[in-house]
C-alpha positions in Angstrom: 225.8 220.3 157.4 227.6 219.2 160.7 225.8 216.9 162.8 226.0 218.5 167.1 225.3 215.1 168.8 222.8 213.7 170.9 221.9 214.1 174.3 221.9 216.9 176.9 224.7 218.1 175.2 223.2 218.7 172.1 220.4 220.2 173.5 222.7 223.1 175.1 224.3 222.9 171.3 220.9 223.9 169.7 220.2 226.4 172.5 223.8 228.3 172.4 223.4 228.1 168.6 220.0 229.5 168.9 220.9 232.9 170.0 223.0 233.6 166.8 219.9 232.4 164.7 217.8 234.1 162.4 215.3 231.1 162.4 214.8 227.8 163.5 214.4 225.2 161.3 213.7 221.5 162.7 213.1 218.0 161.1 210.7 215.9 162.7 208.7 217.3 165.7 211.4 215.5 168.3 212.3 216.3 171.8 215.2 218.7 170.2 212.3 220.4 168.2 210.9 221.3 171.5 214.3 222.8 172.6 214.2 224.9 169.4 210.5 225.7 169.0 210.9 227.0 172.8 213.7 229.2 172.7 213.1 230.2 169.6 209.5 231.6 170.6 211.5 232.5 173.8 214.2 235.0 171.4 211.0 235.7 169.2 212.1 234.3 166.0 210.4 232.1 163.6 210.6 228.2 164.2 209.8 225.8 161.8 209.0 222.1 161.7 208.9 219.6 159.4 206.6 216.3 159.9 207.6 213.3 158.0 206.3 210.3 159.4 206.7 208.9 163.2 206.1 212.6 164.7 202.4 212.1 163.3 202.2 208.6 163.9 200.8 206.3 166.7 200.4 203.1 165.3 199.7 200.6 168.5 199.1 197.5 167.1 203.0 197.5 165.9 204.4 200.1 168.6 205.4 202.7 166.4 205.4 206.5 166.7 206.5 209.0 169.4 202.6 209.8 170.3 202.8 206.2 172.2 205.5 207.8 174.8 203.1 210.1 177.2 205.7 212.3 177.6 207.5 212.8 174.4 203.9 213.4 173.1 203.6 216.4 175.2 206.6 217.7 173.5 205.2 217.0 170.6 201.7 218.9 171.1 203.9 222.1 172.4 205.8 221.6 168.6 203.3 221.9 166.8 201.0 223.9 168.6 203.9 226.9 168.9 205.7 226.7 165.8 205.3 229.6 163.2 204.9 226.8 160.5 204.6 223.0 160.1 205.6 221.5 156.6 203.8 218.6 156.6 205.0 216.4 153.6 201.7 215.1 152.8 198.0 216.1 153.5 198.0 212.8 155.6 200.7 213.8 157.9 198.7 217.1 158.0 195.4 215.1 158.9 197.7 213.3 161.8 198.7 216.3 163.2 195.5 218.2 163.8 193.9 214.9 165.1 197.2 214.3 167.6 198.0 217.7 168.5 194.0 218.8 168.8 194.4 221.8 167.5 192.9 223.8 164.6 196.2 223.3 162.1 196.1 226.7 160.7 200.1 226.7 161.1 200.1 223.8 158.8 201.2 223.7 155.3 201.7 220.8 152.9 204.7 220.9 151.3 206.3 217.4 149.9 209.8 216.6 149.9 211.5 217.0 146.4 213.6 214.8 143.9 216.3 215.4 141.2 214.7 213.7 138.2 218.1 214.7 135.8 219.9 212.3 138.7 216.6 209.2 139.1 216.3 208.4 135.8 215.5 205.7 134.0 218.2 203.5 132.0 217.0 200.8 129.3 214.9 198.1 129.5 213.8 196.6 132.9 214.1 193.0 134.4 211.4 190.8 136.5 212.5 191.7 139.4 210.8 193.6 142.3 212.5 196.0 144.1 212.1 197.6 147.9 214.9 199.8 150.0 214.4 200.0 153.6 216.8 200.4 156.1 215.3 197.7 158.6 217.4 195.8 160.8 215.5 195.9 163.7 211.9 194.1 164.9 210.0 197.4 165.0 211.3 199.1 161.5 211.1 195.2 159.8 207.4 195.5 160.8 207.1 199.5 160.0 208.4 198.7 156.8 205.9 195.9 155.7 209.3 193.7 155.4 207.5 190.4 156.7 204.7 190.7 154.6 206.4 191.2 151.5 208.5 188.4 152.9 205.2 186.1 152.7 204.3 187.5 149.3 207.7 186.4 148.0 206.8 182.9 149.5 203.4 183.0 146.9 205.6 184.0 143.9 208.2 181.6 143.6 209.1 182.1 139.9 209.9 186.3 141.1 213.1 187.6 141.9 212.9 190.5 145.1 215.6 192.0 146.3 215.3 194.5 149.4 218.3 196.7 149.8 219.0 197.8 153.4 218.4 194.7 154.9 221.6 192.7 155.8 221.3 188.7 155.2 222.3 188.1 158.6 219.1 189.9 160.4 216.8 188.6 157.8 217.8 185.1 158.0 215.8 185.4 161.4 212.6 185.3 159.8 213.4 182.6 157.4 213.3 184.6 153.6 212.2 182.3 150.8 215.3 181.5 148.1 213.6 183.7 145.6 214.5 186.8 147.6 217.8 188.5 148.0 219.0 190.9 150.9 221.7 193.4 150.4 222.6 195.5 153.4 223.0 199.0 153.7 224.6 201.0 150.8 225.3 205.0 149.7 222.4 206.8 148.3 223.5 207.4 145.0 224.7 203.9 144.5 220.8 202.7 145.0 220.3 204.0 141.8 221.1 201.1 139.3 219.0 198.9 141.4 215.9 201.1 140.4 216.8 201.2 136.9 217.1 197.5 136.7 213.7 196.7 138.4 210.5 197.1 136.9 208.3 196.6 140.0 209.1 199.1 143.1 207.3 197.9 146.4 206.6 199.8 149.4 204.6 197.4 151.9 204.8 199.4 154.6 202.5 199.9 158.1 202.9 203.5 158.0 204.7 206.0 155.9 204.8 209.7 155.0 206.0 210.6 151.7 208.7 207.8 151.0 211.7 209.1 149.3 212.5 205.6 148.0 209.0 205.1 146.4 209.6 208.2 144.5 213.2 207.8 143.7 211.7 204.4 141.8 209.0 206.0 140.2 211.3 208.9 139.0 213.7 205.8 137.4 210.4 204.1 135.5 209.6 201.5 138.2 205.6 200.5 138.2 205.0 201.1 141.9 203.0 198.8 144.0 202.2 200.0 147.8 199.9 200.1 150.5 197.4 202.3 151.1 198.4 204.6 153.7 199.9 207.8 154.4 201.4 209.3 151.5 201.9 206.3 149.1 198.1 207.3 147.5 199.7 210.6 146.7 202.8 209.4 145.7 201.5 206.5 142.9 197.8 208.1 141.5 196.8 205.9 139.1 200.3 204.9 137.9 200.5 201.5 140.1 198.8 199.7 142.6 197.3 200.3 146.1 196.6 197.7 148.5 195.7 197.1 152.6 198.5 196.9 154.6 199.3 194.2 156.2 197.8 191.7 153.3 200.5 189.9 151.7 197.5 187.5 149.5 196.5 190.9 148.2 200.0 192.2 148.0 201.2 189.3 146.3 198.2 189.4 143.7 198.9 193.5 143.0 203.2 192.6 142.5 201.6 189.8 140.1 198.8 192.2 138.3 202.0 194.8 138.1 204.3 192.3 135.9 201.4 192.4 133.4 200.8 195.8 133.0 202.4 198.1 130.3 205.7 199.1 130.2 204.4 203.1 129.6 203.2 203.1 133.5 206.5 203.2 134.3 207.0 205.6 132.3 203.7 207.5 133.7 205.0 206.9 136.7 208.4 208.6 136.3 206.3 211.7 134.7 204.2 212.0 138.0 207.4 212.5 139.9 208.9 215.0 137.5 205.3 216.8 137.3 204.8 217.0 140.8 207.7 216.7 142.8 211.0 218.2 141.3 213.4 219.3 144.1 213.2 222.8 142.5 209.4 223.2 143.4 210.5 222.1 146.8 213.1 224.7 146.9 211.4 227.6 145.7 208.2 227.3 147.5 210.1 226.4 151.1 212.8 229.8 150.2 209.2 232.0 150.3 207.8 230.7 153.0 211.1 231.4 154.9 211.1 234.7 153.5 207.6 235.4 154.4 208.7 235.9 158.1 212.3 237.8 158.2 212.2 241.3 156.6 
C-alpha cells in the first residue's frame, strides 16, 4: 500500500485515482473521505467507510474528535449519510454515528477489526508488571489515552512495575512519572510483542476509544486486561478483566490491584475471547462479501 500525501494534492490524487476505481474504500470518516464518498457517488460506484474512533467522537471536556470542528463535521455528516456502507468497528462507534450524523443508520454495519492469534500469542509464565502501548506524545492524545491517570495510579502502587510503550521519557518527564514506571518510545509493531507476553496485566485507561488494537493484541498474548468503560473496551474484555470509569485513577488503581490477584486462567480466557471473536480471518471473509455484495 503506497501512502499519496496530504493536502490539496492528495485530494486531486484520490480523485484522478477515483476514476479508475471499482470502489471506494476509506478509513476514518475524514475530509479525504468526503473527497471519495463524493465522487464516488458522483461516478456511481460504491464507497465505503470505516469508523474507528475520533470520526464518531466529540469528547469536549478533553478536545477530542473531529465533530468539535463545525466544518469538518459537515464533511463528516455528508460521509456517512452518503456512503453505501459504514463499518463501524463496534456497536458504540455505531451508536456515535446515528447520534452525530442524525440519521437513521441503516448503512451501518458492525464489523470489528481482526487479529492474528497464531502471531499474539502467549509465551510462558508472566511477570508483575502492567503493561499499556499508546503512541502519546502530545497533550491531547496523553489525555485521550488515559496516560495521566494511569500516571497517578502508578503513584498509589509503588511496589508495581508499569511500563507504557510509545511514550518517549523525554515528553513524559513533563508530567513528573513516579520511579516505578518506565517509558519506552515508539517501536515496530511486531516488536511490541514480547512486551505483551511478559506482562500479566494489560491496561487501557483511556477517555475514549473504539476497538483498541493494543487491548486485543494483549488479550490475544494472555494478559488480564483492565480498562475503562467506554467505547469498545466493554466488548473487547467481557468478563475476562476489569472495567472501570474513566478518568478515576483511585478506582483504576484498585482494579490493576484486584487484577494481580486474580487467576492466572483469565488470561488465558482472555486470549480465548480474542481467538473466538475476533480472528483476522472472520474480519476478512465477512468484509470480502460485503464488498462483493455491490459489484456484479
Amino acid at each position: 500500500m503506497k501512502q499519496i500525501g496530504n493536502g490539496l494534492g492528495a485530494a486531486f490524487k484520490i480523485i484522478f485515482k477515483i476514476f479508475t476505481a471499482e470502489r471506494v474504500f476509506c478509513w476514518f470518516a475524514s475530509s479525504y473521505a468526503f473527497v471519495g464518498v463524493f465522487f464516488a457517488r458522483f461516478l456511481g460506484i460504491p464507497a465505503y467507510v470505516v469508523a474507528a474512533g475520533v470520526d464518531a467522537a466529540k469528547n469536549e471536556e478533553i478536545g477530542y474528535g473531529i465533530w468539535l470542528n463545525p466544518f469538518k463535521a459537515r464533511l463528516a455528516r455528508y460521509v456517512y449519510r452518503k456512503a453505501t456502507t459504514v463499518l463501524a468497528v463496534d456497536p458504540s462507534i455505531s451508536d456515535s454515528v446515528i447520534r452525530l450524523a442524525e440519521y437513521d443508520g441503516k448503512n451501518i454495519i458492525c464489523l470489528p477489526t481482526g487479529y492474528d492469534t497464531d502471531f499474539w500469542k502467549s509465551l510462558g509464565p508472566k511477570e508483575k508488571i502492567v503493561l499499556t502501548v499508546a503512541a502519546a506524545n502530545d497533550p491531547l492524545t496523553w489525555k485521550v489515552k488515559g496516560i495521566d491517570i494511569l500516571l497517578d495510579a502508578a503513584r498509589r502502587l509503588p511496589a508495581v512495575s508499569f511500563v507504557i510503550v510509545g511514550v518517549t521519557s523525554d515528553f513524559a518527564e513533563r508530567y513528573q512519572p513516579p520511579i516505578n514506571v518506565k517509558c519506552i518510545g515508539k517501536i515496530a509493531r511486531n516488536d511490541i510483542l514480547p512486551f505483551y507476553q511478559r506482562a500479566l496485566v494489560y491496561c487501557q485507561p483511556s477517555r475514549s476509544e473504539g476497538l483498541s488494537n493494543a487491548l486485543c493484541e494483549a488479550m490475544a498474548c494472555g494478559c488480564i486486561p483492565v480498562a475503562t468503560r467506554i467505547g469498545g473496551n466493554p466488548t473487547a474484555i467481557g468478563d475476562t478483566g476489569l472495567l472501570v470509569p474513566p478518568g478515576d485513577a483511585v478506582k483504576l488503581a484498585l482494579a490493576i490491584n484486584q487484577a494481580f490477584g486474580m487467576d492466572v486462567s483469565y488470561g488465558a480466557r482472555a486470549r480465548a475471547r480474542i481467538v473466538a471473536l475476533f480472528p483476522w480471518q472472520k474480519r476478512e471473509t465477512e468484509l470480502l462479501n460485503i464488498l462483493s455484495e455491490d459489484i456484479p
